[in-house]
C-alpha positions in Angstrom: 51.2 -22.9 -71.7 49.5 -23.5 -75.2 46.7 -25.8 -75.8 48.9 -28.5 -78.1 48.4 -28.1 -81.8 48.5 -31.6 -82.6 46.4 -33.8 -80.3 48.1 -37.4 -80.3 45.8 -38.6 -77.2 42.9 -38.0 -75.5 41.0 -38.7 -72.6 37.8 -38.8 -70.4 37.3 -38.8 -67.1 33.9 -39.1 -65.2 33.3 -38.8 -61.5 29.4 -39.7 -60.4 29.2 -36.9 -57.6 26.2 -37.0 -54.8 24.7 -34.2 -56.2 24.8 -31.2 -59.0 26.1 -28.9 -56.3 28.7 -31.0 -55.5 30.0 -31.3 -59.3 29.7 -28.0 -60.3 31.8 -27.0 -57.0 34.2 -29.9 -57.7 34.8 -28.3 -61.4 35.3 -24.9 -60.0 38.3 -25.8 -58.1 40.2 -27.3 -61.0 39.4 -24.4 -63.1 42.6 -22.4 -62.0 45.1 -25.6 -62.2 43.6 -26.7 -65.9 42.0 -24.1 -67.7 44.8 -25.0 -70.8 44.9 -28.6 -71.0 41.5 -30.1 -69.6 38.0 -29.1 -70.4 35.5 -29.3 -68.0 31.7 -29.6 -67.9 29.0 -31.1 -65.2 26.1 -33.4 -66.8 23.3 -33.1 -63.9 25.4 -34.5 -60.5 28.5 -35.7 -62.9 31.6 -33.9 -63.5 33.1 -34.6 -66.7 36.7 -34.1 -67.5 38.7 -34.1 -71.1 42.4 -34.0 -71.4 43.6 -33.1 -74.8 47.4 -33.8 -75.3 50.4 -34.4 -78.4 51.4 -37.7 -76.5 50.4 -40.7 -74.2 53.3 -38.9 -71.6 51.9 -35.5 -71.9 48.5 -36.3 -71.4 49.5 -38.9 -68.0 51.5 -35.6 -66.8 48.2 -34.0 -67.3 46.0 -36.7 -66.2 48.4 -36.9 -62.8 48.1 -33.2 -62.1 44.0 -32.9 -62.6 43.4 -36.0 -60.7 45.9 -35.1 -57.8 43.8 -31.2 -57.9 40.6 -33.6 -57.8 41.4 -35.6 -54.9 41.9 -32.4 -52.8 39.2 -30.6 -54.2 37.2 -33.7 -53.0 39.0 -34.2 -49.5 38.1 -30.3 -49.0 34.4 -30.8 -50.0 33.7 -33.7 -47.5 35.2 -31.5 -45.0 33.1 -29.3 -45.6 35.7 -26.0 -46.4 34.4 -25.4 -50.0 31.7 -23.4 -50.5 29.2 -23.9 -53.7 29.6 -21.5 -57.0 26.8 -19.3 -57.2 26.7 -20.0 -60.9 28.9 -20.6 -64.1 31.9 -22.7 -64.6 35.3 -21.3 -64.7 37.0 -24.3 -67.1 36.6 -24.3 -70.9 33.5 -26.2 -72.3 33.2 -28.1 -75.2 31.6 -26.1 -77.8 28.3 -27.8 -78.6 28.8 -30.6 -81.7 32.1 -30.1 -82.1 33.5 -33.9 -82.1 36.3 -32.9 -84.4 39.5 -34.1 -81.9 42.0 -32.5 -83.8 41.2 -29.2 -83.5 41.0 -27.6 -79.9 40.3 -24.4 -78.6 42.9 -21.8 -78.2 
C-alpha cells in the first residue's frame, strides 16, 4: 500500500472516549490495520481519526475498514481484554501546522 498521491477526499472522524486512557488505547489498536491511509492522534479523552484518499469510494473502503477495526477495538475495551499503552502512539500524526491537504506523508 502507498499513501495516494492525489488526495480527491478527505475525512474526520471523532470519538468522545470516557477518558485519555481509553483514547490513547483505542488508537493503539488501529495502528497495525491503518498506519497508510488514516492518521491518528488523541486530543485529551478524544480520539481523532483522518482518512486521506484519491476518491469518495476509496476513502468509504477506508472509512468501512477503520470503523469496523474501531468497533472491536471498543467491544474489547469494555470487556475489559485490552490493556492501556504505556506511552506513544503507533499511527502517523499530523505534523504540527501542516493544513496543506494535498500533500501527505509518505
Amino acid at each position: 500500500m502507498t499513501v495516494p498521491t492525489s488526495v480527491g477526499a478527505t475525512a474526520t472522524v471523532r470519538r468522545t472516549c470516557s477518558s485519555r486512557e481509553e483514547a490513547e488505547t483505542l488508537l493503539k489498536a488501529l495502528a497495525p490495520d491503518n498506519s497508510t491511509f488514516v492518521l491518528g492522534r488523541t486530543e485529551g479523552a478524544e480520539l481523532v481519526l483522518e482518512a486521506r484518499a484519491a476518491s469518495v469510494g476509496e476513502l468509504q473502503r477506508t472509512l468501512d475498514d477503520a470503523l469496523a477495526c474501531l468497533t472491536a477495538a471498543e467491544r474489547t475495551w469494555s470487556s475489559g481484554g485490552i490493556a492501556a499503552p504505556s506511552q506513544g502512539r503507533n499511527l502517523p500524526e499530523r505534523p504540527e501546522g501542516n493544513d496543506d491537504e494535498g500533500e501527505g506523508e509518505g
